[in-house]
N, C-alpha and C positions, 0 to 999 in steps of 0.2 A: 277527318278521315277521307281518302280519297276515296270515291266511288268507283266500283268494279265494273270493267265491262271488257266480256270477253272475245269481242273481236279485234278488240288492241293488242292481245297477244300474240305476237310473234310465234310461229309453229305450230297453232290449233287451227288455222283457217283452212288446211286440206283434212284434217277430222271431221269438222262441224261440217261438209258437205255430203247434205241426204242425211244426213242424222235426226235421229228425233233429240229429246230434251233430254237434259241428263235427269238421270235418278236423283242424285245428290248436286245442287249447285250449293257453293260455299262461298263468302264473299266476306271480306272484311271484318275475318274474325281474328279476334286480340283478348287474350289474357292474361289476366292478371293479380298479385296476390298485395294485399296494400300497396301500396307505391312503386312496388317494380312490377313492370311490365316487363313480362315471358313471352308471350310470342304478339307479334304486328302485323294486323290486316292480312291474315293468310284469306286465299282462295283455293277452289278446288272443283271443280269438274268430272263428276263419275258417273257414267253412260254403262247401261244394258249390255250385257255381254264382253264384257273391257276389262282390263286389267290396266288400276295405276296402280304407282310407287310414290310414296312419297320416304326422299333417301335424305342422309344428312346423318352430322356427328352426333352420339351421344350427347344429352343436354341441351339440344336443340329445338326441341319443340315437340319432336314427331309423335311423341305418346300423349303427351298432353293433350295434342290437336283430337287422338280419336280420343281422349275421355269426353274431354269436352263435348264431341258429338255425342255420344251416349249419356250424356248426364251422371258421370260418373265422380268429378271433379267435387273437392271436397268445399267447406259450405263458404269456404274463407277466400276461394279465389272466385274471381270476378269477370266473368265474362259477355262480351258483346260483339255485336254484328251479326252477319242471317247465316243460317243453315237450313234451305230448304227442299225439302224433301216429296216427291210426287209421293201419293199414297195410292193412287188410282188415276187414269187418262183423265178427270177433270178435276183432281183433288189433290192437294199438298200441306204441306202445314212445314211449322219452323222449327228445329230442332232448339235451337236457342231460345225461344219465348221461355216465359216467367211460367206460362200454362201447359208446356208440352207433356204430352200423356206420356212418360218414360215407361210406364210398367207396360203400355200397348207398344213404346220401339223397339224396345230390347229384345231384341231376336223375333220378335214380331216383323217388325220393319230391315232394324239392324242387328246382328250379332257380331259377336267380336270372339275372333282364335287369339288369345293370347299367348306369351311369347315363352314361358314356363308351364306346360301343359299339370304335371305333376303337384305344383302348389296350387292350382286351377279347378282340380279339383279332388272333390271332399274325399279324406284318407281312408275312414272309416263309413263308407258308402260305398255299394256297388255301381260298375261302369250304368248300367241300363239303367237301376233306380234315379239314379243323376240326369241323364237324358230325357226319362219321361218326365221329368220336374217341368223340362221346357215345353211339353205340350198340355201339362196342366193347369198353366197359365196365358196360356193362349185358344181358349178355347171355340172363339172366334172365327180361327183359322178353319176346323174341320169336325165344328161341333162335338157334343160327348160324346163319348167312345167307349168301350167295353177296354177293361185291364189286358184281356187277350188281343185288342186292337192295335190298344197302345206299344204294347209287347212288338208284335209284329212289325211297327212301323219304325220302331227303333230297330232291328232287326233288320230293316230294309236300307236303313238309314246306314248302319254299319256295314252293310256288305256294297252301299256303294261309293263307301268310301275307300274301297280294297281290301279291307279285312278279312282274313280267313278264320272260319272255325267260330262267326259270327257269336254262338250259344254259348259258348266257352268266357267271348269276351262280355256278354252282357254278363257273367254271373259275375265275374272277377272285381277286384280289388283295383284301384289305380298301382299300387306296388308291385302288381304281380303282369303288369304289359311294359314292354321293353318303352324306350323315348317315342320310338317311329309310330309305334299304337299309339299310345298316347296323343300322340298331336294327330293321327286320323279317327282317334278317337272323340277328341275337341270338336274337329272337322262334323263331326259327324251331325255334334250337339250345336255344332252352329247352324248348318243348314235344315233340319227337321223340320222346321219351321216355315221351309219356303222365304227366307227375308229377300227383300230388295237389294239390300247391302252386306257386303261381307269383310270386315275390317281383319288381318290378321298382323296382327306386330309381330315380329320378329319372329315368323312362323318355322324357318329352318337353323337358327344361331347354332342352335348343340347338337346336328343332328351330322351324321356323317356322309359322306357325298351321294351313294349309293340312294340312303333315304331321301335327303337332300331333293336331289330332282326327281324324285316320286310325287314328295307332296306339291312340289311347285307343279306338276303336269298335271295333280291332283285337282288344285286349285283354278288350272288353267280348261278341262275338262268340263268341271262341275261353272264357271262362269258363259260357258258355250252352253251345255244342256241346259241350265236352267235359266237363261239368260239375267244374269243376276251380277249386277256391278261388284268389282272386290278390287279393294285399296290393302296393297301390301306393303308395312312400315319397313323399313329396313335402311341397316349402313351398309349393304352388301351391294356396291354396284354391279359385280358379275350376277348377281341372283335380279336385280332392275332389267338386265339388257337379259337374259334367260325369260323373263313370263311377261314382263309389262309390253304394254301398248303404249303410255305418256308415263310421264316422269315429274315429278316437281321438288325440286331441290332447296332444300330449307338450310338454312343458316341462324343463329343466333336469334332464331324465332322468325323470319323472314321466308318466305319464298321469292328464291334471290334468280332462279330458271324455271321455264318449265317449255314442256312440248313434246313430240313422239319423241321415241326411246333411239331411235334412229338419228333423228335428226341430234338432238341435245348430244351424243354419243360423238358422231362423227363432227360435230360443229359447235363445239360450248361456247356459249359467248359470255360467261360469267367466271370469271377467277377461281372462283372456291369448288365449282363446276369441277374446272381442267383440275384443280387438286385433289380433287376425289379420282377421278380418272387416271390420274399420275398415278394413285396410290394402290392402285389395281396391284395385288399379284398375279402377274402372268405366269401360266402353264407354259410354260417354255424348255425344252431339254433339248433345243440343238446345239448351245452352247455349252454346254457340259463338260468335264474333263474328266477324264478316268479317271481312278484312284486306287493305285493297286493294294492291296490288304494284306501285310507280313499276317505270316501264320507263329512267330515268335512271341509266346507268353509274354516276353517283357516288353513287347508294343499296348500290350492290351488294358486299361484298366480296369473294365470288368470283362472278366469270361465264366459264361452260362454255361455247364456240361450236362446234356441229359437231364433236364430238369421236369418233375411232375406235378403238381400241388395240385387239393383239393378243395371244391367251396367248402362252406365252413364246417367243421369237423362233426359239428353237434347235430348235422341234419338226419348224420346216417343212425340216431336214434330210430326215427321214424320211418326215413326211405334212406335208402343207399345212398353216398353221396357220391357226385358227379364230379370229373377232371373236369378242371379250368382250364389249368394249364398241360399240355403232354409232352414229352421227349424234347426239352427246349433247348436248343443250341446256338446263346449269343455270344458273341463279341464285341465289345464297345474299343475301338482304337482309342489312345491318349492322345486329349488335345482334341478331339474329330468330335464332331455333332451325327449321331446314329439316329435316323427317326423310325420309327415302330406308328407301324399303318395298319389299320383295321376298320370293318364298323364294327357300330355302339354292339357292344357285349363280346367279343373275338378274344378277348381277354388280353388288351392295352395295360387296363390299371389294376391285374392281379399282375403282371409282370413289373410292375414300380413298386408294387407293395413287397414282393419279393427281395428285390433288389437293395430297398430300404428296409427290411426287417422284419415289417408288417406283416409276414405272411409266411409260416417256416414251409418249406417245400416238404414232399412226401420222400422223392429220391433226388438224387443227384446234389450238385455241388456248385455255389455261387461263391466269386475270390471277389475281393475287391484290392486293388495294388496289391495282388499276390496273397490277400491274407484271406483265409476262409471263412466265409463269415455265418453260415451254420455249423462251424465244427466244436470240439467239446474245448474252446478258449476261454479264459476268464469272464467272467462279464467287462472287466473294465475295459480289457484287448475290444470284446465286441464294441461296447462304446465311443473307443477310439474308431472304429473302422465307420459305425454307421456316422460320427460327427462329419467325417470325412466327405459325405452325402448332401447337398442342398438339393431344397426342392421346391418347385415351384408351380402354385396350383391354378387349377382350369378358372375359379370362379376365388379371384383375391379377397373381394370383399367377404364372404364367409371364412376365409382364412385367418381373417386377422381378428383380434379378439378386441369387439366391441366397444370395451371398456376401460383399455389401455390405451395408452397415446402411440403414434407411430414412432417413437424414440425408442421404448419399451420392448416393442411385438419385432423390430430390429432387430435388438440386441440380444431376443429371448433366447436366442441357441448357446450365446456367450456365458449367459446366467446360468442354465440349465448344464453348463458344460464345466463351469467356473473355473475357466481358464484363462481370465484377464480380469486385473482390479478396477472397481467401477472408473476410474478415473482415464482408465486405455481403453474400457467398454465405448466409454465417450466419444472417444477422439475417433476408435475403430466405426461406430454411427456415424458420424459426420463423413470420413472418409467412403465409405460404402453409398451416402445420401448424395454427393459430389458427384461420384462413378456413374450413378445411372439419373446424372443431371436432374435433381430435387434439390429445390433450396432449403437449407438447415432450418428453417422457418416453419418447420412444418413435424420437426420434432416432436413440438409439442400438440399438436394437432392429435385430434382421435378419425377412425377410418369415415366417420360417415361426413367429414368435413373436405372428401377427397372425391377428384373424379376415377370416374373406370380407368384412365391410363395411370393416374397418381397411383391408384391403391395396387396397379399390378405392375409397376416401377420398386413401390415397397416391397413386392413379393419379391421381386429378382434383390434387391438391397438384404435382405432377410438370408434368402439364399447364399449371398455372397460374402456373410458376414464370418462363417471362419474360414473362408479361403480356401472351399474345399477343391476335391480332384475331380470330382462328378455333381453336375448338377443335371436330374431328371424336372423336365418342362413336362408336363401334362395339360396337353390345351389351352395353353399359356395366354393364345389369343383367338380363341373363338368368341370371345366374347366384345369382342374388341371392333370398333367401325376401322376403316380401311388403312384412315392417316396413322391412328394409334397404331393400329398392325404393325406397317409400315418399317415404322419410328421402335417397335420392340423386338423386332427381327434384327435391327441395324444396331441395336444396343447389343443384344445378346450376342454376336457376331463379332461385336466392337470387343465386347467385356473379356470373349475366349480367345481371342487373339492376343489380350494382355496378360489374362493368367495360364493361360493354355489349360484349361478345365474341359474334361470330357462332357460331353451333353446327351443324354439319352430323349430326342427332341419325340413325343406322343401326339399325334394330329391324323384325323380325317383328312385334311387338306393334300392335295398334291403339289397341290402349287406352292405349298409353304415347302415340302418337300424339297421341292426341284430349287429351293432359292437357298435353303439354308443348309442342308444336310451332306455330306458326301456319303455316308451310305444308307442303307435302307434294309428294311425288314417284314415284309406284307404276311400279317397273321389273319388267320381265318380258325373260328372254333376251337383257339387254345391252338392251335398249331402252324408253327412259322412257315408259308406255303410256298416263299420264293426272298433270298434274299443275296445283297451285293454291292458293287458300286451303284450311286441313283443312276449315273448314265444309260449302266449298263440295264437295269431293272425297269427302267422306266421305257426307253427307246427301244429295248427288245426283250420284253417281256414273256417267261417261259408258262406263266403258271394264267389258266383261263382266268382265272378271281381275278387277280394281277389287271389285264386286261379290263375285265368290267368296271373297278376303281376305275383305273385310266381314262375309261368312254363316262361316265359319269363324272367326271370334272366341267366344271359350265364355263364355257369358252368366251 
């Protein structure tokens, strides 16, 4: 192994001036699971008060790198090289020894915001009982304490992390706070504790723009107050060049760059570097081109009239139930990609449930090619019109059923439809796997032998398997690092140009907006608040919300 030394690296020499030592130096760490080697000689450097990134594709190493600091990696992989860590001005110790005291780092020292706040934690636990778990294992930190102490400091703990109506959210459920609690709720339970270190993997992926740079100014705050180093994992280069200070850019378990966020930015000198940076989507609308919008029925493939639907019908047993959706008035053009913009809860995915069937409206009237598809028609009429329908979901791997092969989970609308002998079901697989450039070789394969771009390549193959008139995308690529983005923007793009398939495209994102969509839809609270050409919607926007999205995209 080669030996670390961090004055050979190019772009930390104007850091390291007047600095004291880092919190974390990382050197020469490699893992590994019998014979294959996962990541090589990573290094790492994380100083008081700073913000790194460590960015790179899916598969890469990035999450591996922080189990492995926390001692969390399972007993079968194998790791070595130092991870050391100050405890105090004359005291440090190694993450990596055989003897490290995990139950005194974990969130004593280090805590970790994970990237799924919701599976993180416990379903059937209160927010606050959860939280104090972490001061009653650290008792070190601020001695015993009275239950009303405890209380209070969680309590303190949540309101400085933005949270309103603090009492409300300690009593609550994790199911009953939106995504955005939740992850400053996490927030919350990782700092109580005072640590050194603040790891967050993928602390913004599902979160919508609005939220988005909340917690990152969240995280950017709370690393100034409490002077307290935080490494944020991420494939998001706009969200690296938004909150970091240094950057280190990992490759097929490598750290293949690193240095300020500025410097690596304006001046990559690594390949895979400029590839990530290529694969930026930019917030761009000076190139835009009108698009004017006939108001004639037979341009339209679906048209919304006056639409109202309530959450779920059973509630109003107990309390009254509330509109999702109110007075909804879409249009989807034939052949055109429509995206539908909100944050998390504005009600996105009670309008696709709509749309596909999921969800009978209260009033009004959804056609799809002219045909009505809550009205009193056959069931087989409805069948034909929702077959008509592909859809394409935010998180593919839970989409696809576990235990079938990707040949199977393909073809399943065909089967379900039995509209073709298995012998054309066949041929139509292969043909669909071709389309969105997957080798037939993978037929036989099941989803957990795929990566994140394979298994949401299969989603859009799925969708595309009866050749329908609309395929609705919900978040298709949030989950997705930059190049993947990329690469499923420029398929779905590629694919509606061939079939001329209407697209009802669902994203936070503007930028995905402004690159794929011609027109647009901005809802707020169940109701549509400004919609049009994107040109015209984006560049001169009527509606204040409108606006706010807009300033909250990270440039």
């Amino acid at each position: 192994m080669r030996e670390f030394r961090l004055e050979t690296r190019k772009g930390f020499k104007k850091m390291l001036e007047n600095r004291e030592n880092p919190v974390l130096s990382v050197s020469n760490l490699s893992i590994a699971i019998g014979k294959n080697q996962i990541t090589h000689n990573v290094y790492l450097n994380l100083y008081a008060g700073k913000i790194s990134a460590l960015v790179g594709e899916s598969g890469s190493g990035k999450s591996l790198t922080s189990l492995a600091l926390m001692g969390l990696l399972p007993d079968d992989f194998s790791v070595s090289g130092k991870a050391v860590i100050n405890t105090s001005a004359n005291d440090s110790l190694d993450l990596l020894s055989n003897n490290a005291p995990y139950s005194y780092i974990r969130s004593g020292l280090i805590s970790m915001v994970f990237q799924e706040p919701s599976t993180a934690f416990n379903p059937v636990m209160r927010i606050g009982k959860q939280i104090e778990e972490s001061l009653k294992y650290h008792p070190e930190k601020f001695g015993k304490t009275s239950a009303r102490a405890k209380k209070s400091r969680v309590l303190d703990s949540l309101s400085e992390v933005g949270l309103k109506d603090v009492n409300r959210v300690y009593r609550s459920y994790p199911h009953e706070l939106s995504g955005g609690q939740l992850q400053r709720a996490m927030i919350a339970m990782a700092i109580i504790n005072q640590p050194s270190l603040l790891i967050a993997d993928e602390p913004t992926t599902a979160l919508d723009v609005t939220t988005q740079r909340k917690i990152l100014q969240l995280l950017r705050d709370l690393a100034k107050k409490h002077n307290i180093a935080v490494l944020i994992i991420t494939h998001n280069m706009s969200v690296v060049k938004a909150v970091a200070n240094t950057v280190y850019v990992m490759n097929s378990g490598s750290i293949v760059e690193s240095g300020l966020v500025k410097d690596v930015f304006s001046n990559p000198k690594n390949s895979y570097t400029r590839s990530l940076l290529d694969s930026i989507v930019d917030f761009d609308i000076s190139n835009l081109a009108s698009e004017s919008t006939s108001s004639e029925a037979g341009d339209f493939c679906v048209n919304i009239q006056n639409v109202s639907a309530k959450y779920d019908k059973y509630s109003k047993i107990f309390n009254p139930s509330k509109y999702a959706i109110s007075d909804l008035n879409l249009n989807i053009l034939r052949g055109k990609t429509h995206a539908l913009v909100g944050e998390s809860g504005a009600g996105k995915t009670t309008i696709a449930k709509l749309i596909s069937g999921q969800l009978k409206p209260e009033s009004g009237s959804i056609s799809i090619e002219g045909l009505n598809l809550y009205s009193d028609c056959k069931k087989r009429a409805n069948r034909k019109i929702l077959s008509n329908i592909g859809f394409i979901f935010q998180d593919s791997g839970s989409a696809l059923n576990p235990l079938k092969t990707v040949g199977w989970s393909i073809a399943e609308p065909l089967i379900v439809n039995k509209s073709l002998s298995e012998e054309e079901r066949k041929k139509r697989v292969e043909l669909v796997l071709n389309q969105v450039h997957l080798p037939l070789s993978l037929i036989n394969r099941f989803p957990h032998e795929l990566s994140g771009g394979q298994k949401q390549r299969v989603g859009i193959a799925r969708a595309l398997i009866n050749r329908p008139s609309l395929i609705i995308a919900d978040e298709p690529t949030s989950a997705l690092d930059a190049n993947h983005c990329l690469k499923i923007l420029n398929l779905l793009s590629s694919l509606q140009k061939q079939y001329n398939f209407s697209c009802l495209f669902i994203t936070h994102d503007l930028a995905l907006v402004s690159r794929i969509a011609s027109q647009v839809s901005v809802i707020k609270g169940g109701r549509i608040v400004e919609q049009g050409s994107v040109k015209d919607v984006l560049r001169l926007p009527k509606n204040p919300y409108t606006r706010s999205l807009i300033d909250a995209v990270l440039q």
